[in-house]
N, C-alpha and C positions, 0 to 999 in steps of 0.2 A: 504494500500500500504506500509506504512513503517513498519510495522508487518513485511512484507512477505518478503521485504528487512532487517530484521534486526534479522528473525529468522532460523538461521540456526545452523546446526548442529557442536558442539564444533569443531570436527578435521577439519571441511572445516572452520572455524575461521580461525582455526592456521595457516591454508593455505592462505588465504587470508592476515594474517598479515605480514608472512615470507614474504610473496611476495611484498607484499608493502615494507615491510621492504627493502628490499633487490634494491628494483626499487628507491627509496626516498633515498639509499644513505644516512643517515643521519652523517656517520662520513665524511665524505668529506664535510659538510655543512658550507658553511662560518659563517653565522650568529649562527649555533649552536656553532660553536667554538669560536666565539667571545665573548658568555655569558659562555664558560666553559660547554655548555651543552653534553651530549652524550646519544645513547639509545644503551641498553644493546641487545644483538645478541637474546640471549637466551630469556625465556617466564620464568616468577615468575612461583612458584609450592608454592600454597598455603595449606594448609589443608582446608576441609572442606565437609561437612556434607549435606544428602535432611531429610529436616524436614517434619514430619508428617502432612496432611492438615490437616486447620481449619475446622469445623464444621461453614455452616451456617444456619443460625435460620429465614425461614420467617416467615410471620404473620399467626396467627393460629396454632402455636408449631408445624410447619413441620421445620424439620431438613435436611441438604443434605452436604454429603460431598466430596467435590470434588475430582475429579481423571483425571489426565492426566493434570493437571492444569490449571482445567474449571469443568463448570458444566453447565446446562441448564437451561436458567429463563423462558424460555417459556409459562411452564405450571404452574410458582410459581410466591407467588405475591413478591413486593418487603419486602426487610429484615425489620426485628421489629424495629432495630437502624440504621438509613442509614447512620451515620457516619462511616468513615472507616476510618482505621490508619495502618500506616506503620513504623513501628521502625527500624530504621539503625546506628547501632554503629558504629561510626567512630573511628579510630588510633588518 
């Protein structure tokens, strides 16, 4: 269920945030003005890049590379090292 609430397609984002945005009032907001707060109208433009998927390696040297950002475990058994890791550089 929160998948399917949380995946949607960039420009219906943007949509949805304007709109919030725009409903939420934030410059009118007393408490945001009493800390000095404000939220920018406009949306950051960041740079950024789609990285080439990983390769995974179940047991028995079958290799599967995923595409569409998944793959199928059905008919594989589980990976050689079941740990998994997530690297995220923060500012």
């Amino acid at each position: 269920m929160m998948i399917k609430s949380t995946c949607i397609r960039p420009n219906e984002r943007v949509v949805k945030i304007k709109s919030l945005h725009a409903m939420l009032d934030f410059n009118r907001n007393e408490y945001m003005k009493a800390f000095g707060m404000e939220v920018a109208k406009d949306m950051t433009v960041v740079p950024a890049r789609v990285l080439p998927a990983p390769q995974v390696q179940y047991k028995g040297n079958v290799s599967v590379t995923p595409q569409y950002g998944g793959w199928q475990v059905r008919t594989k058994r589980r990976p050689e090292n079941e740990m998994f890791i997530c690297i995220v550089r923060l500012r």
